[in-house]
C-alpha positions as CSV (number, residue, x, y, z in Angstrom):
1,X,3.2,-0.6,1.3
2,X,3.7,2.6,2.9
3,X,3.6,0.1,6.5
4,X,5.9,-1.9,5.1
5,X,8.3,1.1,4.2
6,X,7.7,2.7,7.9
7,X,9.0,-0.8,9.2
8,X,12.1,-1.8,7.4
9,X,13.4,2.5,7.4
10,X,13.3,2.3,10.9
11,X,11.2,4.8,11.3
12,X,8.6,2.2,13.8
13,X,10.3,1.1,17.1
14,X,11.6,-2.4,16.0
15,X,10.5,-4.4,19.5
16,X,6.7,-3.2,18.0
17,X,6.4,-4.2,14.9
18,X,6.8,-7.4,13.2
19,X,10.2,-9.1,11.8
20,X,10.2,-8.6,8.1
21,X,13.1,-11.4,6.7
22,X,15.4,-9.2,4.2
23,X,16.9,-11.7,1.8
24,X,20.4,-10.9,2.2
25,X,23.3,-10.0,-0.2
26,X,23.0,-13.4,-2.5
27,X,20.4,-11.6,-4.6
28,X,21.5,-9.9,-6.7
29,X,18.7,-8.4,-8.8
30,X,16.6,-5.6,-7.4
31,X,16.6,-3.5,-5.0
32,X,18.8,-4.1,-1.4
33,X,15.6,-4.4,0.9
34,X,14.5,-7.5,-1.1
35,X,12.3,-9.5,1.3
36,X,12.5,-13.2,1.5
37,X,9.4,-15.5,1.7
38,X,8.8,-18.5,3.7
39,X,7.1,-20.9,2.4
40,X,3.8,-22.2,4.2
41,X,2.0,-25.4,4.8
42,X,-1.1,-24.0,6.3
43,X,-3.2,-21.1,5.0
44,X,-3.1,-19.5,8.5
45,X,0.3,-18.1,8.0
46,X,-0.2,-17.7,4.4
47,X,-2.4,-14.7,5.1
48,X,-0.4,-12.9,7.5
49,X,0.7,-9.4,6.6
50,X,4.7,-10.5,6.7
51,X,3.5,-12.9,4.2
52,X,1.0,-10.7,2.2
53,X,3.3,-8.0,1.0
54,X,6.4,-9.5,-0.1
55,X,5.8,-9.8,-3.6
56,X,4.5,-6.8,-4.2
57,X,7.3,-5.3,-2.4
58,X,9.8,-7.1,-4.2
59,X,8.1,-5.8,-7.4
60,X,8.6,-2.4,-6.4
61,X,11.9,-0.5,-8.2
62,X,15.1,1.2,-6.1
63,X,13.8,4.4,-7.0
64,X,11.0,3.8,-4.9
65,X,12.0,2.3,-2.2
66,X,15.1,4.3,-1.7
67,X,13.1,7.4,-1.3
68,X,13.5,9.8,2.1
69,X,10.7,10.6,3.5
70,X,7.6,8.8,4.2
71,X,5.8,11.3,2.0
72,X,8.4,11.1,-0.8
73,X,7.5,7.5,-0.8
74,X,3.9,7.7,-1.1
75,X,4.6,10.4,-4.2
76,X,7.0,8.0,-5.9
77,X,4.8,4.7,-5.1
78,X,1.3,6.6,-6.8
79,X,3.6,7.7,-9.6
80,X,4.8,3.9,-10.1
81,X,1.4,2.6,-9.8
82,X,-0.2,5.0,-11.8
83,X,-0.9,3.0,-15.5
84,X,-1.3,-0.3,-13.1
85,X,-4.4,-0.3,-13.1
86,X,-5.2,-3.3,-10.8
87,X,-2.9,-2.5,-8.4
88,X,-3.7,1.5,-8.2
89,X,-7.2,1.0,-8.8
90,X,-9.0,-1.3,-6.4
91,X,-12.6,-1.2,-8.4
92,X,-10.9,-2.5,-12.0
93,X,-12.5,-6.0,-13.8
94,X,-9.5,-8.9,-13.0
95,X,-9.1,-10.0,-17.0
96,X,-11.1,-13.2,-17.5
97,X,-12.5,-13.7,-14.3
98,X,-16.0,-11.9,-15.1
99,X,-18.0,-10.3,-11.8
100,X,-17.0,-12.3,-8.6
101,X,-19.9,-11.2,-6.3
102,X,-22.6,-13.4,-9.1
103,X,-23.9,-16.2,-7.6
104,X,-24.8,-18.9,-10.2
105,X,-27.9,-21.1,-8.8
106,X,-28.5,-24.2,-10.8
């Protein structure tokens, strides 16, 4: 997140990084760097990092994304992410899905 805020505040040179589609001014709910995603046919551009991050950082609120400084952001992004717990913590149990790294042999 805290590329994908380097990128769209400018604060990259734009010929060096990649194009991140902002949606426009016909949405109207959340914040005004909104990013728009394409859809894909093919997992190889499903997994790209312009494809990766754009719900999350839709999911983000204005008062996060409208922060400063790059170190303002950070603050504001671990105090949004603090009591979400998969998101802020990478170690936590997905509900449901039990431990991924078993391997059942029948």
């Amino acid at each position: 997140m805290i590329e994908t805020y380097k990128i769209l505040s400018g604060k990259y040179d734009r010929s060096a990084t990649p194009t991140l589609p902002v949606a426009g001014p016909a949405v109207t709910r959340g914040h005004n760097l909104r990013l728009h995603k394409f859809r894909t046919r093919y997992d190889l551009r499903k997994y790209y990092f312009t494809n990766r991050i754009v719900n999350i950082w839709n999911s983000l609120p204005s008062s996060v994304i409208s922060a400063e400084t790059v170190n303002c952001f950070k603050s504001s992004l671990d105090n949004f992410w603090k009591n979400q717990n998969i998101i802020y913590d990478y170690q936590s149990d997905i509900q449901g899905t039990g431990n991924r790294s078993e391997i059942v042999v029948r």
